[in-house]
LUMPA-944990 format. One record per atom (N, C-alpha, C): x, y, z. Coordinates in steps of 0.2 Angstrom, whole numbers, padded with zeros to 4 digits, always signed. Layout:
residues N
((X, Y, Z)) ...
***
This chain:
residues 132
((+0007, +0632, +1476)) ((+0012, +0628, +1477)) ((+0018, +0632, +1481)) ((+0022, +0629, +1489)) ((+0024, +0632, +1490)) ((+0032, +0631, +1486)) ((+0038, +0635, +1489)) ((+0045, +0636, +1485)) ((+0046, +0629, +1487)) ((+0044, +0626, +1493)) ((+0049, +0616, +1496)) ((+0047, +0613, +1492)) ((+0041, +0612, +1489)) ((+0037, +0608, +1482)) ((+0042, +0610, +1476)) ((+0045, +0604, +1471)) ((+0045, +0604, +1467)) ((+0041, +0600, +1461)) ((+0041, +0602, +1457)) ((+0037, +0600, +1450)) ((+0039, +0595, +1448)) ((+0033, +0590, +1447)) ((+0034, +0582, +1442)) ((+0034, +0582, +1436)) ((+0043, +0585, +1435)) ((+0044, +0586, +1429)) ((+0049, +0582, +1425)) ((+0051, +0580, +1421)) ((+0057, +0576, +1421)) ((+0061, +0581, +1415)) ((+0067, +0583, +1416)) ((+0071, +0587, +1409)) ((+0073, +0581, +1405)) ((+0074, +0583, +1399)) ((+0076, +0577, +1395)) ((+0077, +0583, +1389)) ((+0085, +0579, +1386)) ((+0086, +0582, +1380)) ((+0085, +0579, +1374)) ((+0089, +0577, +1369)) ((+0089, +0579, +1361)) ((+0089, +0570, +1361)) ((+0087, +0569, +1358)) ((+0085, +0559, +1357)) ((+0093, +0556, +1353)) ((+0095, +0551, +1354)) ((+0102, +0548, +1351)) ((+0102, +0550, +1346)) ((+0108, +0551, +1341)) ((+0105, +0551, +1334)) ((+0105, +0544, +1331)) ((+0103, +0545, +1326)) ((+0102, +0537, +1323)) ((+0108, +0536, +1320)) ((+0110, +0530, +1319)) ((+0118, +0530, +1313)) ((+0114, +0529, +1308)) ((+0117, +0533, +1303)) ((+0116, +0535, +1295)) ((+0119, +0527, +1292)) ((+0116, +0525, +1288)) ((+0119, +0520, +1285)) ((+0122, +0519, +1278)) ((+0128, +0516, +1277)) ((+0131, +0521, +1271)) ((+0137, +0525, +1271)) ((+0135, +0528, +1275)) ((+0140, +0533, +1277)) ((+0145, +0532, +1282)) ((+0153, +0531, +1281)) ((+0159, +0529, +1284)) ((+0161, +0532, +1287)) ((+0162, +0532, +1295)) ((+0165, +0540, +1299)) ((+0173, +0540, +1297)) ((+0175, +0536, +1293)) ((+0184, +0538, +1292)) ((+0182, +0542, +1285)) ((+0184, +0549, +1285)) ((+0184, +0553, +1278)) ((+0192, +0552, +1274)) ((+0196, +0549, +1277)) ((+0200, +0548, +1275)) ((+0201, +0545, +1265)) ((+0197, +0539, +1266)) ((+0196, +0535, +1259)) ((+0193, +0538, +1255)) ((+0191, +0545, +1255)) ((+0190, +0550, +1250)) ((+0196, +0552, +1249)) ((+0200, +0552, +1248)) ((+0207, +0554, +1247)) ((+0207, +0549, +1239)) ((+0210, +0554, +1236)) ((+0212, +0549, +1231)) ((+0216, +0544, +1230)) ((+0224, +0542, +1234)) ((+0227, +0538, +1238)) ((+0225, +0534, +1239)) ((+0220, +0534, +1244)) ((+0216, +0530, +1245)) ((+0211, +0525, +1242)) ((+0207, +0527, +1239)) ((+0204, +0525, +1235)) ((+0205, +0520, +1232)) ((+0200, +0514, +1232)) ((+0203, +0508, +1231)) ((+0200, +0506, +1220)) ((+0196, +0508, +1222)) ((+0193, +0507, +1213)) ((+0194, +0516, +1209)) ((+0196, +0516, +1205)) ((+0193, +0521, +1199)) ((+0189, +0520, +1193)) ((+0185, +0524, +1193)) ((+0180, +0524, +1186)) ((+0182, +0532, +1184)) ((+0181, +0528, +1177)) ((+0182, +0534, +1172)) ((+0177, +0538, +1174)) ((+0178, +0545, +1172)) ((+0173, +0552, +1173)) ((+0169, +0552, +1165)) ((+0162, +0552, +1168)) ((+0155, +0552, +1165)) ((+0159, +0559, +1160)) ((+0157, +0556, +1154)) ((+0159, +0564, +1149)) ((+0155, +0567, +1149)) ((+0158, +0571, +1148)) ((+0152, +0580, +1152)) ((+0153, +0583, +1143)) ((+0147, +0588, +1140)) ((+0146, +0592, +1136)) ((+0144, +0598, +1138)) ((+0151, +0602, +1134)) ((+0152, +0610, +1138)) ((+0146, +0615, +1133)) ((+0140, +0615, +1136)) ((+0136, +0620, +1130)) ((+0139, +0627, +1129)) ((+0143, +0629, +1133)) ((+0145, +0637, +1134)) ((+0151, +0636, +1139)) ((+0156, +0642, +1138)) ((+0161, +0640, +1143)) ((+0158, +0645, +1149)) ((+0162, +0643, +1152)) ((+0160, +0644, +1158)) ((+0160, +0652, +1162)) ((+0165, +0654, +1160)) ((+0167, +0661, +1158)) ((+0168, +0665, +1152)) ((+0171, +0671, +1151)) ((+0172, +0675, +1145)) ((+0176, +0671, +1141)) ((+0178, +0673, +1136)) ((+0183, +0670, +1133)) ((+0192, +0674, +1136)) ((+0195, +0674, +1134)) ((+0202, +0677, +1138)) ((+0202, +0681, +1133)) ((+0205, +0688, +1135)) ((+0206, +0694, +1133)) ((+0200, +0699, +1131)) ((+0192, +0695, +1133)) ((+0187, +0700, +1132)) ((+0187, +0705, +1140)) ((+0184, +0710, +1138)) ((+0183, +0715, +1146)) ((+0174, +0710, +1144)) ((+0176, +0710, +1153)) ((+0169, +0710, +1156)) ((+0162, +0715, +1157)) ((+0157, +0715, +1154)) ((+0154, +0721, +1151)) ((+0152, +0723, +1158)) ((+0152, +0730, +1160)) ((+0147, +0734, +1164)) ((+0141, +0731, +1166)) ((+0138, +0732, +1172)) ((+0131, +0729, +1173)) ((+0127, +0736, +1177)) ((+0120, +0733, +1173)) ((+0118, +0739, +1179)) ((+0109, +0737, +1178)) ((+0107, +0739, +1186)) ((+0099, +0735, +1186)) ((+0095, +0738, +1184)) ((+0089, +0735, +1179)) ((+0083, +0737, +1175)) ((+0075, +0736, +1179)) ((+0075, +0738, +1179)) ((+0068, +0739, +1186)) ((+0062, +0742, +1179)) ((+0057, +0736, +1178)) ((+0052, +0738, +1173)) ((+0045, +0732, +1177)) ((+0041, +0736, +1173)) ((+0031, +0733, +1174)) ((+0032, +0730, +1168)) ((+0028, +0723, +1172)) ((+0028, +0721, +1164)) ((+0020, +0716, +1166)) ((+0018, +0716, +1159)) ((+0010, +0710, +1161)) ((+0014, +0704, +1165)) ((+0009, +0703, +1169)) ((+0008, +0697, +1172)) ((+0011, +0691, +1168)) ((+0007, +0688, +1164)) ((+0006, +0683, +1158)) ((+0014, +0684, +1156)) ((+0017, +0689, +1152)) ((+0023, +0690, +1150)) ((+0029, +0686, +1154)) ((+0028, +0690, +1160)) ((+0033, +0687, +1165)) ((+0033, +0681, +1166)) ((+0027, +0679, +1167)) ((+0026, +0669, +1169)) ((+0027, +0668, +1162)) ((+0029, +0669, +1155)) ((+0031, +0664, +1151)) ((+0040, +0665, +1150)) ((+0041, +0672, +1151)) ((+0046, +0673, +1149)) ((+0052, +0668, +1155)) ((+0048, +0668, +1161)) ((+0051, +0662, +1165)) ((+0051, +0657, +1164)) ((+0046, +0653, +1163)) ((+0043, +0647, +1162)) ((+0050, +0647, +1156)) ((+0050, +0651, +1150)) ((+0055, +0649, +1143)) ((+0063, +0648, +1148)) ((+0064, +0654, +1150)) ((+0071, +0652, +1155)) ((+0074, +0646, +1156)) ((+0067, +0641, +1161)) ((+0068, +0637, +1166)) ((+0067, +0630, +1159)) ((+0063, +0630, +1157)) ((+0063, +0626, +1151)) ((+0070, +0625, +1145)) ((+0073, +0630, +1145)) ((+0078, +0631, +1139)) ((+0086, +0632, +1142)) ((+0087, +0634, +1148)) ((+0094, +0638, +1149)) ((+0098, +0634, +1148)) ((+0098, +0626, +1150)) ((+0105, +0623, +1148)) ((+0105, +0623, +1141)) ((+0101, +0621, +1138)) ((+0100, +0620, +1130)) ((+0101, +0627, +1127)) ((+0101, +0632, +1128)) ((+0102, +0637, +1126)) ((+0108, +0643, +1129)) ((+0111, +0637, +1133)) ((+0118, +0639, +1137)) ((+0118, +0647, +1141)) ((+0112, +0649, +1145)) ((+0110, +0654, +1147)) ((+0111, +0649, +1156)) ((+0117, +0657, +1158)) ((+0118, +0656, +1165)) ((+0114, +0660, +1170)) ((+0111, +0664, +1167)) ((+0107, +0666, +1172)) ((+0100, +0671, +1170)) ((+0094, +0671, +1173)) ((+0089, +0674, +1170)) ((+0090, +0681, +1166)) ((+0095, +0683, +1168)) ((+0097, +0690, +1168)) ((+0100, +0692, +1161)) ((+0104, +0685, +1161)) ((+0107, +0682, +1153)) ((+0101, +0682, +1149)) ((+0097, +0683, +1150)) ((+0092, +0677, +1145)) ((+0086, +0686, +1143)) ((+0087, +0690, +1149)) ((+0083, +0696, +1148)) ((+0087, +0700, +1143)) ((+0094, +0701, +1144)) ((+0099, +0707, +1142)) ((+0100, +0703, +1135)) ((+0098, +0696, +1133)) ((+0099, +0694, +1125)) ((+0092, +0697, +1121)) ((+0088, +0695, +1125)) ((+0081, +0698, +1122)) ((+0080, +0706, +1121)) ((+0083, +0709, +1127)) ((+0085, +0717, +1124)) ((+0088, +0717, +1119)) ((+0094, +0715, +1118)) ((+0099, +0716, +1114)) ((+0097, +0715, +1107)) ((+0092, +0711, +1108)) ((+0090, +0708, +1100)) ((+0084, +0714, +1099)) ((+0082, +0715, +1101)) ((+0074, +0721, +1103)) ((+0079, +0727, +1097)) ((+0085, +0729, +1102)) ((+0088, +0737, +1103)) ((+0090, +0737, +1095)) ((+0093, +0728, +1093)) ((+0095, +0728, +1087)) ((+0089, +0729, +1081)) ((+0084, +0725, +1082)) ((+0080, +0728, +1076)) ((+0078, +0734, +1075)) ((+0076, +0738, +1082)) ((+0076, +0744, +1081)) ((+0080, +0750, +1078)) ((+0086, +0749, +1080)) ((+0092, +0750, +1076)) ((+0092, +0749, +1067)) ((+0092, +0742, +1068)) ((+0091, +0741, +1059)) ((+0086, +0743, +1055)) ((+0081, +0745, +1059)) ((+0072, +0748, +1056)) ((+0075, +0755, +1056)) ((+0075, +0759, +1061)) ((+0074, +0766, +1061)) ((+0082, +0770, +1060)) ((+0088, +0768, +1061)) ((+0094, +0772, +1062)) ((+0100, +0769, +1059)) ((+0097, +0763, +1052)) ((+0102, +0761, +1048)) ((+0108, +0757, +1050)) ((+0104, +0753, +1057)) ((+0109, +0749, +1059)) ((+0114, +0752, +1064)) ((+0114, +0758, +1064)) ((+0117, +0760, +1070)) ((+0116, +0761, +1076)) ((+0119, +0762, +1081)) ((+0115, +0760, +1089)) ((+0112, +0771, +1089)) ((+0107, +0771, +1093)) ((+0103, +0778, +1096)) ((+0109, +0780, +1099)) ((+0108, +0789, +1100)) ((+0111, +0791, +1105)) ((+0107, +0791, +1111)) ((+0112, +0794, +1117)) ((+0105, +0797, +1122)) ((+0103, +0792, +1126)) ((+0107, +0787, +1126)) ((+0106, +0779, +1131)) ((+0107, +0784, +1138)) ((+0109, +0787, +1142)) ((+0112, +0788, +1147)) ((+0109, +0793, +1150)) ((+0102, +0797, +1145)) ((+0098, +0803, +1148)) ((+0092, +0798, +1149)) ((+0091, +0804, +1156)) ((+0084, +0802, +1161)) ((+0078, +0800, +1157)) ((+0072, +0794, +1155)) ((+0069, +0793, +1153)) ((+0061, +0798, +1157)) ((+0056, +0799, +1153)) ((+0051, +0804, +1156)) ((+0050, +0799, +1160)) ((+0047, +0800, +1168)) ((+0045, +0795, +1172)) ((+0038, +0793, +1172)) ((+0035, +0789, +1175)) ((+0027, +0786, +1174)) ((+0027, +0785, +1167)) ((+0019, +0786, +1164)) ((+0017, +0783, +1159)) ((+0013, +0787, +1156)) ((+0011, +0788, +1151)) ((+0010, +0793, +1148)) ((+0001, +0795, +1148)) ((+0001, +0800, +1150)) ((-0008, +0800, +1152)) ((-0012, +0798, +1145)) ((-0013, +0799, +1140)) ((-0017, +0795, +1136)) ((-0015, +0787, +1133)) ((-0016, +0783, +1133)) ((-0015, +0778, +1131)) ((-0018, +0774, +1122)) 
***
């Protein structure tokens, strides 16, 4: 092909868009003002408030990195996704740090009389322990 040939090409850009239907292009009469009818607000039931309560400190967080069976983890999510509104749990992480909390407590109540362990804050052995 020499450079004085040009290619039988045609440009062509982005297709119309379609009008959406339904949709008003004046966002105005979303204003309250505006608004020509009101309906009462759908009543809502608060399972858990939303935040702390006022005047509690917000607890420390800090990330737990552990091996767990296969099987464990697909139920203990599965329970999560099944239960968190009904069981007022805001996030997976809520729902791991109750199940510790409840573990650390019976452990506490079997072996130390109800009282928390010392020693949370030393290094655990790393790996896994050569016999099983």
């Amino acid at each position: 092909m020499s450079p004085d040939e040009a290619p039988a090409r045609t440009i062509s850009g982005l297709a119309p868009r379609r009008p959406t239907r339904g949709v008003h292009p004046d966002a105005s009469r979303l204003l309250a003002h505006n608004r020509t009818a009101t309906t009462p607000p759908a009543p809502t039931v608060d399972l858990v408030p939303a935040a702390p309560p006022a005047g509690s400190p917000a607890k420390a967080t800090a990330q737990l990195n552990v091996s767990i069976p296969k099987d464990v983890r697909q139920r203990i999510r599965a329970a999560y996704r099944a239960t968190a509104a009904a069981e007022g749990r805001r996030s997976f992480s809520d729902l791991v740090a109750a199940v510790l909390d409840a573990e650390a407590q019976r452990l506490e109540g079997r072996y130390n009389n109800g009282e928390p362990f010392t020693g949370g804050e030393q290094a655990l052995p790393p790996g896994r322990p050569l016999e099983d």
